[in-house]
N, C-alpha and C positions, 0 to 999 in steps of 0.2 A: 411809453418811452421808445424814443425811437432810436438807432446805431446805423449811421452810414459811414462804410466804408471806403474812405475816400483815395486812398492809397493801401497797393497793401505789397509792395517791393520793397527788399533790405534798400540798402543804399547805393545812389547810380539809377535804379529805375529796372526797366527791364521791356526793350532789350535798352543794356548799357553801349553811352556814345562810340565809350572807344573799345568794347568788349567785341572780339570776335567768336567767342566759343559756340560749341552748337546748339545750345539755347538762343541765342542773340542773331545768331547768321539765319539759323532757320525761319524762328518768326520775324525778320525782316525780311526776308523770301518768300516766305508763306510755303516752305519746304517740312513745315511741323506743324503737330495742330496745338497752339498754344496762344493765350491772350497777351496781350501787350499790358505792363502794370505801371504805374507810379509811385514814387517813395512812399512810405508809411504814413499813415496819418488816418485817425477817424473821429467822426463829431458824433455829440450826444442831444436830442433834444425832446422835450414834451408836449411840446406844440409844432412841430414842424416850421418854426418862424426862428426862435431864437437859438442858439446854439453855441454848445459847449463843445471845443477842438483841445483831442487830446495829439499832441505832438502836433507841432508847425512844420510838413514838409518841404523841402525845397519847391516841389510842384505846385504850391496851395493854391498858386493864380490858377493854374490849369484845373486844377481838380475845382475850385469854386466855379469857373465859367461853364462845366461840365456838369453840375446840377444846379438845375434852376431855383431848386429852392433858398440857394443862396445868394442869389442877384438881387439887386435894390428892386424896391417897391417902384411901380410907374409913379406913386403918387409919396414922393419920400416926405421928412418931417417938413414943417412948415418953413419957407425960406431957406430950404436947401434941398442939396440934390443930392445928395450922397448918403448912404447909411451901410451900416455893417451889420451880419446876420449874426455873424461870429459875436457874440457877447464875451464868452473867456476863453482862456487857453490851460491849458493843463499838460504843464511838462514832467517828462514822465525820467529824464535823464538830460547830460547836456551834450552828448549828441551833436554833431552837425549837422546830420541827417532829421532829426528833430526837432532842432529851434532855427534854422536860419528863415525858415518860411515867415517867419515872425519882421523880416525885413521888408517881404514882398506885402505884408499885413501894415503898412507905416501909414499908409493914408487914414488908416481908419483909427489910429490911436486917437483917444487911450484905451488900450487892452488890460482890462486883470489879466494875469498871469500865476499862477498857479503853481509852488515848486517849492521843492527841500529846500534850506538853508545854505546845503552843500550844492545845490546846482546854482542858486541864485550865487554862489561865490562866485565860480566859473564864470558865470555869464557877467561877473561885473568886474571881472580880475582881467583872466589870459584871453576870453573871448568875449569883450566887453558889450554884448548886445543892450542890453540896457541902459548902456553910458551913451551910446552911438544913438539907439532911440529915443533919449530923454530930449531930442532937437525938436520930434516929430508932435508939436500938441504937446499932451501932456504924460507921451512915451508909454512906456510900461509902467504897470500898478501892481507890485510883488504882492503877494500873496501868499504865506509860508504855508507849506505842505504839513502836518506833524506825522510821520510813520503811525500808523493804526488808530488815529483818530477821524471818525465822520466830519466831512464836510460837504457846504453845497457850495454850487458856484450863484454868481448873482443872477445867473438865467433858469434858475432850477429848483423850484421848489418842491414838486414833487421825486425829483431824483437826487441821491445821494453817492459820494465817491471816498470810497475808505482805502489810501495807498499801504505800501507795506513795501520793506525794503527786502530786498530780492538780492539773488546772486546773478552778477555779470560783469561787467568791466569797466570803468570810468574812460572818457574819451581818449584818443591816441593826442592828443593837445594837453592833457594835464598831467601833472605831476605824480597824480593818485593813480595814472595807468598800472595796470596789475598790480595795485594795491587798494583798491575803491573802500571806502568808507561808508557805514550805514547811509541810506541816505542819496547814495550817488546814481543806483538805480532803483526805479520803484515799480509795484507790478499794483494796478488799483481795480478794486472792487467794484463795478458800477449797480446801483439797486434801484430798481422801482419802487419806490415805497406807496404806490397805492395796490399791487397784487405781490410783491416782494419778490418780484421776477428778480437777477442777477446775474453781471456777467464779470469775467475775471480776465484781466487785459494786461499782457504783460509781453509786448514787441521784443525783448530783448531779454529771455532768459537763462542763464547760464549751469544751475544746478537747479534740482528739486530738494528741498528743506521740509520740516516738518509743518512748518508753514505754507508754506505751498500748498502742499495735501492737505492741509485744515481749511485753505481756501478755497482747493477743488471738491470737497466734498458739501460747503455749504453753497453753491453756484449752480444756474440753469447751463449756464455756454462759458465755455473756456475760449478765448480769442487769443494764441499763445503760441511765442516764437517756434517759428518752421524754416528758421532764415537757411540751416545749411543741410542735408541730406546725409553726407558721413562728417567723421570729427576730423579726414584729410581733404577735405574737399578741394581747399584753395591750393595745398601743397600738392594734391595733383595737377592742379593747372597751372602751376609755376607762381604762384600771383602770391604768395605769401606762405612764409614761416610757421608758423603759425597754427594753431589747431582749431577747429570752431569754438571749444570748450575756452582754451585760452583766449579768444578774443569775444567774451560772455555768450557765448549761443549754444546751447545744447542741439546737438546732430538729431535728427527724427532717427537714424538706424542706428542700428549697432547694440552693443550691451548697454543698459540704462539709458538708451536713448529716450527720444520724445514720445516716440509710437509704442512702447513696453510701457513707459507710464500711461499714455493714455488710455493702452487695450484696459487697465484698471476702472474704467470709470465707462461701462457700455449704456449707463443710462443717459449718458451727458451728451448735447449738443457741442462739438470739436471742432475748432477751427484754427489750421492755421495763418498765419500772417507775416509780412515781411521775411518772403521769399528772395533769396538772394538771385542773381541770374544766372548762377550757374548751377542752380539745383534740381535738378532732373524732374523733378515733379510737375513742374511749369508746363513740361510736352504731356499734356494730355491725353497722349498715348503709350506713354512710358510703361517700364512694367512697376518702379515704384511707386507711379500716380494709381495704379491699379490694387497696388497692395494697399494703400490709404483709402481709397474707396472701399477696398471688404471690412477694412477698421472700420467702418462709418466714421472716418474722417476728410472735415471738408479742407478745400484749398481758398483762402479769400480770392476773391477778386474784384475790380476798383468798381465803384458802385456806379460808373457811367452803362456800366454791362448789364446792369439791376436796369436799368432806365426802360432799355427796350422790351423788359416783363410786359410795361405796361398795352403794349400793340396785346401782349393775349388777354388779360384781364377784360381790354376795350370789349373784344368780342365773345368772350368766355360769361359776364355776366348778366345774371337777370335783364333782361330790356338791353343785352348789348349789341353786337354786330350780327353773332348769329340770328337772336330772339327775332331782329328786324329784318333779316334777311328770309327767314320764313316768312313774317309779317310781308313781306312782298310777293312773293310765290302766292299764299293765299289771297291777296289783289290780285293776282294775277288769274285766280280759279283753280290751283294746287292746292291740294289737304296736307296739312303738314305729315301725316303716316307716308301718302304716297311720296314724300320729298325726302324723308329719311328713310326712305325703304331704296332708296337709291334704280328703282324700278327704271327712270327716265336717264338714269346717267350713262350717255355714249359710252363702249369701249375706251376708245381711242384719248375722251376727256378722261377718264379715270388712268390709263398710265400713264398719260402727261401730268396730272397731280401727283400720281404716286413716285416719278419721278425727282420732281420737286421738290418732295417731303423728303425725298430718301438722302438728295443734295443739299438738305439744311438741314438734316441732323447730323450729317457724316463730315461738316466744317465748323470752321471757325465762327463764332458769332457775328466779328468783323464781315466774314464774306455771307453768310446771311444775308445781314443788314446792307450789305451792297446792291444785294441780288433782289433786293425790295426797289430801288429806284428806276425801277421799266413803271413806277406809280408817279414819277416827277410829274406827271401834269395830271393826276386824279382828280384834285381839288377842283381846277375847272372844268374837267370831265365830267363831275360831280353835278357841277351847279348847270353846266348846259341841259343836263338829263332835268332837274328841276325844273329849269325856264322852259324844254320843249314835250315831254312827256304829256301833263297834261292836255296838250291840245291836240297830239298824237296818238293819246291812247286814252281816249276821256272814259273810260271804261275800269279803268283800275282808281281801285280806288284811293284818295289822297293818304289816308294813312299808308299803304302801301311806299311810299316815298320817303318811308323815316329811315330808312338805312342811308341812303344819300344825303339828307338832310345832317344827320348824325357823322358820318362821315366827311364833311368841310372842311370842321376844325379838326377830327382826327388825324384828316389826312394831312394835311397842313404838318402836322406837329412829329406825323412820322416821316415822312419826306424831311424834315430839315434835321431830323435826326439819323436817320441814314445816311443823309451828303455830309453830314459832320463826320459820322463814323471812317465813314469811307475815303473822304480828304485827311481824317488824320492818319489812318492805317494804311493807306496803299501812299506811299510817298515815297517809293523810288520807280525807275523805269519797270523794271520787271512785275513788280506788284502794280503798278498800273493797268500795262498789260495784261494782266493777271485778271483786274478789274473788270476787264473790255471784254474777257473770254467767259467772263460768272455773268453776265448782261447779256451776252449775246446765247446762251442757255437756255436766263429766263426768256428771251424773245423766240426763239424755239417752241418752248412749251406751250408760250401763248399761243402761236403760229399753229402746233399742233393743236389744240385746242380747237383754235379758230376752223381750221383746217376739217377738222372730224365733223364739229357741226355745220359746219356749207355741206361737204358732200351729204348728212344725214335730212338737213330740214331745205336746203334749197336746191338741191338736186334728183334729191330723192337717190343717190346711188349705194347699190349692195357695197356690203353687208348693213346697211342701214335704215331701208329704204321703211323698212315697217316699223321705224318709230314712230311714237304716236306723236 
């Protein structure tokens, strides 16, 4: 079973368009260390092809062009060109922040759709989404939710999802506001029914009930509203009346808050979700992102941030970047002892790495992944080493070549993932700027780099000169 997390900001996003607080002003400055999020929303799938979307967020266009695994096939059904990854939806309340995504999802009807009785009212009453999509093909395809009974979706055979009605609030559009009816919010159980792994997903939670607790203690990961910090959160910002409690969200501090329930449960994997923007946790350096961390509890973040794990995996496995990058030192006549014994590594190269290292742990993932583009042209840096190597150093031998070889498509694939990154998160003048000064760093480094090995192997000058 797999869970990506495709959104994981309250509503608005974060930072929000027209929010200036200092969550918002900062990580649009790049003045905090903090990721940029999208509405809520996560998908469930058992083959990594078809896929179950639990809430429709306003962002879903942005969140599906940002993992691949949900783009059309090159080769889609026969005599067409278009297909949808998304097989169901699964609404979990009615929400704007929820279901409007389901508008940007019209090309691909018809959708099952997934939902209590009492949400499917809503949606065909005061905020007629249904009535408005039944234009699109053959619209939406309801699909009644029952509280506490198993269901699968039609993508999902081996996974199962059991809702349950929960405390929190009916939308500020209906009538049921602070007065919600079974039914209006739902918090659902997801289960692997081949090792009966389970996770319990409930974006919008307002009290804890004995239910609750009977569903936290039969559950591997709680995936569970983190939307606000105290229960005055908004009322100190000016931006609303209002308590978190009263507008369905239990606060993570305070007395019964979220982090008191969850210190109860130290064996469980914790995570929160649908983070609002003005909730102190988001700055990464805060001191109450810090006290969530000695909780062992995690913060979501949008699964485009999961994407670039994949650069360490590349080189961290069996046969990966490193395995073949020794494999080329020993073409070259290096024993792999003397290569990790670090014997041959310049001064001068070792503090320009360790600088390096110390500059991408101490940032943003965003400026990382910026500070990777001094590789924009590896790919064909890559392949002229292939085309001229051999006739230049007919002496190493061909396997020696498989790091570069291996690296083509790698490279390729992190290069347009970094200029992605990087065009979407630096996007006013300052963070531009900002850009141009994390690049011209790594071109330092390399320089130093560069730099230590001329004077040691082409110059031969002290302090160098007796490397071997």
């Amino acid at each position: 079973m797999i869970i990506k997390v495709l959104g994981s900001s309250a509503g608005g996003g974060f930072p929000q368009w027209n929010c200036g607080c200092k969550n918002c002003a900062g990580v649009r400055t790049g003045k905090i260390k903090a990721s940029p999020r999208t509405q809520s929303s996560i998908a469930v799938s058992e083959n990594n092809t078809d896929w179950t979307l639990l809430n429709a967020s306003p962002d879903i266009s942005k969140q599906l062009l940002q993992n691949p695994e949900f783009h059309p096939s090159s080769q889609a059904l026969p005599n067409r060109i278009r297909e949808s990854k998304i097989k169901d939806v699964i609404l979990m309340d009615a929400q704007i922040d929820h279901v409007t995504g389901l508008f940007m999802l019209r090309e691909g009807c018809p959708h099952n759709v997934y939902c209590s009785k009492e949400v499917y009212a809503e949606l065909t009453t005061v905020y007629p989404v249904f009535n408005i999509l039944s234009h699109w093909k053959e619209g939406l395809l309801y699909k009644e939710i029952v509280p506490y009974s198993k269901f699968k979706t039609s993508s999902s055979q081996n996974v199962s999802f059991q809702a349950q009605s929960i405390v929190s609030n009916a939308p500020p559009y209906s009538v049921f506001r602070d007065s919600p009816r079974e039914g209006d919010n739902l918090g659902i159980t997801i289960t692997n029914e081949l090792n009966q792994q389970s996770v319990f997903y409930a974006p919008g939670l307002g009290k804890i009930t004995e239910s609750i607790l009977e569903a936290f203690h039969k559950v591997d990961v709680f995936l569970i509203d983190g939307t606000f910090a105290t229960d005055d959160e908004m009322k100190i910002f000016g931006e609303n009346e209002r308590t978190a409690r009263e507008m369905g969200h239990l606060p993570i501090f305070g007395n019964d808050g979220m982090l008191e329930v969850l210190k109860a449960f130290p064996s469980k994997r914790k995570i929160l979700i649908h983070i609002n923007n003005t909730n102190p946790i988001l700055n990464e350096e805060s001191a109450e992102r810090k006290e969530l961390e000695m909780a062992s509890i995690e913060i979501a973040f949008d699964e485009v941030r999961r994407n670039w794990i994949q650069r360490i995996i590349d080189h961290d496995v069996v046969g990966g970047g490193i395995d073949c990058w020794l494999m080329l030192g020993k073409a070259c006549g290096l024993t792999e002892s003397k290569m990790l014994s670090f014997e041959y590594l310049l001064p001068g190269v070792k503090f320009a790495v360790d600088a390096y290292v110390n500059f991408v742990r101490n940032v943003t993932w965003q400026e990382a992944a910026c500070s990777s583009l001094t590789e924009l042209f590896a790919p064909q840096i890559h392949q002229k080493r292939l085309d001229t190597w051999p006739t230049h150093y007919k002496w190493i031998e061909q396997k020696g070549l498989t790091y570069f070889q291996k690296r083509l498509s790698e490279a390729r694939r992190d290069v347009e993932f970094g200029l992605d990154a990087t065009l979407n998160h630096f996007n006013t003048y300052d963070l531009q700027m900002k850009a141009l000064k994390i690049l011209q760093f790594k071109l330092d480094v390399l320089w130093s780099m560069s730099d230590a090995m001329y004077l040691a192997f082409v110059l031969n000058k002290p302090p160098y000169f007796c490397c071997p």
